[in-house]
C-alpha positions as CSV (number, residue, x, y, z in Angstrom):
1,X,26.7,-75.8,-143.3
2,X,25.5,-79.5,-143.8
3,X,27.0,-80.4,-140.5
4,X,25.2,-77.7,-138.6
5,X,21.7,-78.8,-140.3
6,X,22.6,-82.3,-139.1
7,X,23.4,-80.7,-135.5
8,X,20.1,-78.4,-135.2
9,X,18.3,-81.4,-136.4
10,X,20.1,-83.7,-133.7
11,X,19.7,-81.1,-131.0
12,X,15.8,-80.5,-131.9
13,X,15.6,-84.4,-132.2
14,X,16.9,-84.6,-128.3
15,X,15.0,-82.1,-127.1
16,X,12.0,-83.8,-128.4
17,X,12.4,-86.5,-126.9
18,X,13.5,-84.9,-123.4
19,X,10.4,-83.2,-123.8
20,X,8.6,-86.7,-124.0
21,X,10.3,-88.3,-121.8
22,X,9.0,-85.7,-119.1
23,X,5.7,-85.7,-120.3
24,X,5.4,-89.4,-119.6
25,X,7.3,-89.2,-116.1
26,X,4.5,-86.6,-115.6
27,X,1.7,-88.4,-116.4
28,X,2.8,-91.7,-114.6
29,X,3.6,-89.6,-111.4
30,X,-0.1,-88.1,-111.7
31,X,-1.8,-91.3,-112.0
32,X,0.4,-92.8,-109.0
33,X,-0.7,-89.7,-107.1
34,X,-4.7,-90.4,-108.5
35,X,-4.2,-94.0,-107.1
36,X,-2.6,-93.3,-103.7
37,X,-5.1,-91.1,-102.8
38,X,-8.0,-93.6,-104.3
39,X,-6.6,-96.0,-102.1
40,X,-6.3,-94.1,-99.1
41,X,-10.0,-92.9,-99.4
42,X,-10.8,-96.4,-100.1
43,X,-9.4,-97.8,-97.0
44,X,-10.6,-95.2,-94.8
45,X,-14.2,-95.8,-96.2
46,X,-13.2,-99.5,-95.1
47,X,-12.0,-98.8,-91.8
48,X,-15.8,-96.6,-91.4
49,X,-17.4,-99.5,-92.9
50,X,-15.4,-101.9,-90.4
51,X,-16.4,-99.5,-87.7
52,X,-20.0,-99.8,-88.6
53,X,-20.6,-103.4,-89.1
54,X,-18.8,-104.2,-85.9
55,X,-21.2,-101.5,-83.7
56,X,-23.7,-103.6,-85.5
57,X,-22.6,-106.7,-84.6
58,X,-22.2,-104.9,-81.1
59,X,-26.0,-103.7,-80.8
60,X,-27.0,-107.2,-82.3
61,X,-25.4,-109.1,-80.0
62,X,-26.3,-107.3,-76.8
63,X,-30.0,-107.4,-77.7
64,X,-29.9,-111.0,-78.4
65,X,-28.4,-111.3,-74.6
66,X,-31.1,-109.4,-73.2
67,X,-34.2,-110.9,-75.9
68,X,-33.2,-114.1,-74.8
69,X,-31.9,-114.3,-71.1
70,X,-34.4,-116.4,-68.7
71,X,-36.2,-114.6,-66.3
72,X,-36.1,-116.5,-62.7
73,X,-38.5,-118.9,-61.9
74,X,-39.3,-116.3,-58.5
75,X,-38.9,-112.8,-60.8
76,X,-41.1,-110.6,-60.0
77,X,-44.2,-108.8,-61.5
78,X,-42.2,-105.8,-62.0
79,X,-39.3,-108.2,-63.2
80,X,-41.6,-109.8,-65.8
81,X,-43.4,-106.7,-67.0
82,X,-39.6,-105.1,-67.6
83,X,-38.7,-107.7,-69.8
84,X,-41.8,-108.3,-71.6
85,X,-41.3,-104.6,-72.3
86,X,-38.0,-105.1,-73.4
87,X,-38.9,-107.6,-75.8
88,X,-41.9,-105.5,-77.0
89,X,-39.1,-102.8,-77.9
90,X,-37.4,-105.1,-80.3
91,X,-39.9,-106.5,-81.9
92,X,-40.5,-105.7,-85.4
93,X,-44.0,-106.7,-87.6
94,X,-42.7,-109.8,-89.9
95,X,-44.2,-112.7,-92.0
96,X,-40.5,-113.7,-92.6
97,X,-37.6,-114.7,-90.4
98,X,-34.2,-114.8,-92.5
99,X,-31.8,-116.9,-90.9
100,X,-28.0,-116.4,-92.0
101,X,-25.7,-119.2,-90.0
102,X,-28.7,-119.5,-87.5
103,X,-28.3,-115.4,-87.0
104,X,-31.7,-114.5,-87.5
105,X,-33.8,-111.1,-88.6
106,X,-35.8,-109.8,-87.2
107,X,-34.2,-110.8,-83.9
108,X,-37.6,-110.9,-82.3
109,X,-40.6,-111.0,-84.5
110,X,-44.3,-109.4,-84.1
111,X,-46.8,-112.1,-84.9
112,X,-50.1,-112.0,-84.0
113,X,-51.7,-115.5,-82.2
114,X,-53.2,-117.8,-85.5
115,X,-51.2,-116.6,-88.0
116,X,-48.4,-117.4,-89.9
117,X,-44.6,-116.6,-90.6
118,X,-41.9,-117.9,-93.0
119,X,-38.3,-119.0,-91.6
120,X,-36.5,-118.7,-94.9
121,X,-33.2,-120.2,-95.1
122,X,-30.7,-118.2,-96.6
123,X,-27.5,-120.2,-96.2
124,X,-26.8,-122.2,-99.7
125,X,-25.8,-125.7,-98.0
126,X,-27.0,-126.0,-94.5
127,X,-30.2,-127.2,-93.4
128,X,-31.4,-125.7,-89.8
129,X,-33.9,-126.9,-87.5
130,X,-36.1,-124.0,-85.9
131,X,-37.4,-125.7,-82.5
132,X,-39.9,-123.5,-80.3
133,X,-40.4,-126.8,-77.9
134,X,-40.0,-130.4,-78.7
135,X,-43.7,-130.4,-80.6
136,X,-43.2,-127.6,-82.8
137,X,-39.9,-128.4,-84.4
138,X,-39.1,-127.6,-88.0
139,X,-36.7,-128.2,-90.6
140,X,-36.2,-125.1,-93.0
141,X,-34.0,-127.0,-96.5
142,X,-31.0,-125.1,-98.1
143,X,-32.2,-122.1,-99.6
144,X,-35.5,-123.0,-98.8
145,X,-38.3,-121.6,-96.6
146,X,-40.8,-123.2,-94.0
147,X,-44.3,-122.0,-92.8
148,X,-44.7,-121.6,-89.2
149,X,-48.6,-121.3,-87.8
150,X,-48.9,-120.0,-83.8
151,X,-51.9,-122.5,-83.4
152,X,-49.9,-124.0,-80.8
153,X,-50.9,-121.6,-77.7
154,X,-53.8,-119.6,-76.6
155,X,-52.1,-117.1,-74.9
156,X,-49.6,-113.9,-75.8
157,X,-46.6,-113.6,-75.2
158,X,-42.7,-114.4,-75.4
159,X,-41.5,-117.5,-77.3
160,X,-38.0,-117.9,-78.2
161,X,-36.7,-120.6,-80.7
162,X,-33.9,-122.4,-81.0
163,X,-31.5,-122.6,-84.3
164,X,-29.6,-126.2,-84.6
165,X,-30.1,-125.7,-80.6
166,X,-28.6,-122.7,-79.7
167,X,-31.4,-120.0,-78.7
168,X,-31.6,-117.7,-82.1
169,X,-34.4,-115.2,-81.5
170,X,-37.9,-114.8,-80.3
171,X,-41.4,-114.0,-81.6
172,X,-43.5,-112.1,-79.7
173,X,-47.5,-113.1,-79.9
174,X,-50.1,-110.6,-79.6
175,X,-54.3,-111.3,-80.0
C-alpha cells in the first residue's frame, strides 16, 4: 500500500510537471507568435513610411528643378509669365527659411518687398552661406539663425539663393 502512495504521488508529481512544461511551451509559442506579427506590422509600416518619404523626396526634388531652372535670356512673355506662375504656385507665406544640409523649407518663400525673413540653421556643426548675389551674402552659424531684409530691390519678383553655392530655393517678392 505504501508503494502505491509513493506511485500515485510520483505519477501526480509527473503529470504536474508535464502539465507545466506545456503551459510554458504555450506561452513562449504565443509571445513568439505576438512578436512575429509585431514585427511584420512594423516593417510593413516601414516599407509605407519608406514609400512616403521617398515620393517626398520625389515631389521635393522635381519642384526644386522647375523653381530654380533659368529661363532663356530670349523666353518669351508667355514663357516668363508660365514660370513666374509656377513659382507663385509653390510659394508659401514665411518669416523663416529652415535649412537642413542646405535643403531648405519652404522651397520658395512668400515675402513681401521691405520686409524681413529668418534663415535658421538647423544643422548642429555646419555653418552655410545664403548668397542671393555677391552683395547680399550671409552667413547663418551652427544652430543659429540670420535676418534677411529685401531692401535690396524695388521691384517684385523671383530671386533664388544659393546654399554653400549650389542654388537652394527661392523667395518670391510681392509689394
Amino acid at each position: 500500500m505504501k508503494n502505491e502512495k509513493v506511485r500515485e504521488v510520483v505519477i501526480i508529481a509527473i503529470v504536474a510537471l508535464i502539465a507545466l512544461w506545456l503551459v510554458f511551451v504555450y506561452a513562449n509559442n504565443k509571445a513568439s507568435q505576438s512578436s512575429s506579427a509585431e514585427t511584420a506590422e512594423s516593417t510593413s509600416q516601414g516599407q509605407i513610411s519608406s514609400t512616403a518619404q521617398q515620393d517626398t523626396e520625389i515631389k521635393y526634388q522635381t519642384d526644386k528643378a522647375e523653381v530654380l531652372r533659368f529661363l532663356k535670356p530670349d523666353a518669351t512673355a508667355q514663357e516668363r509669365d508660365v514660370y513666374v506662375a509656377l513659382v507663385m504656385s509653390k510659394a508659401v507665406a514665411a518669416s523663416q527659411v529652415f535649412i537642413n544640409a542646405c535643403r531648405t523649407s519652404p522651397l520658395v518663400a512668400l515675402v513681401k518687398n521691405g520686409s524681413s525673413i529668418d534663415f535658421v540653421n538647423n544643422d548642429k556643426d555646419s555653418e552655410h552661406v545664403i548668397s542671393f548675389d555677391p552683395k547680399h551674402v550671409y552667413k547663418v552659424s551652427p544652430d543659429g539663425k540670420t535676418r534677411v531684409t529685401f531692401d535690396f530691390t524695388k521691384y517684385p519678383g523671383v530671386r533664388k539663393y544659393t546654399c554653400d553655392s549650389e542654388y537652394a530655393g527661392a523667395v518670391f517678392l510681392t509689394n
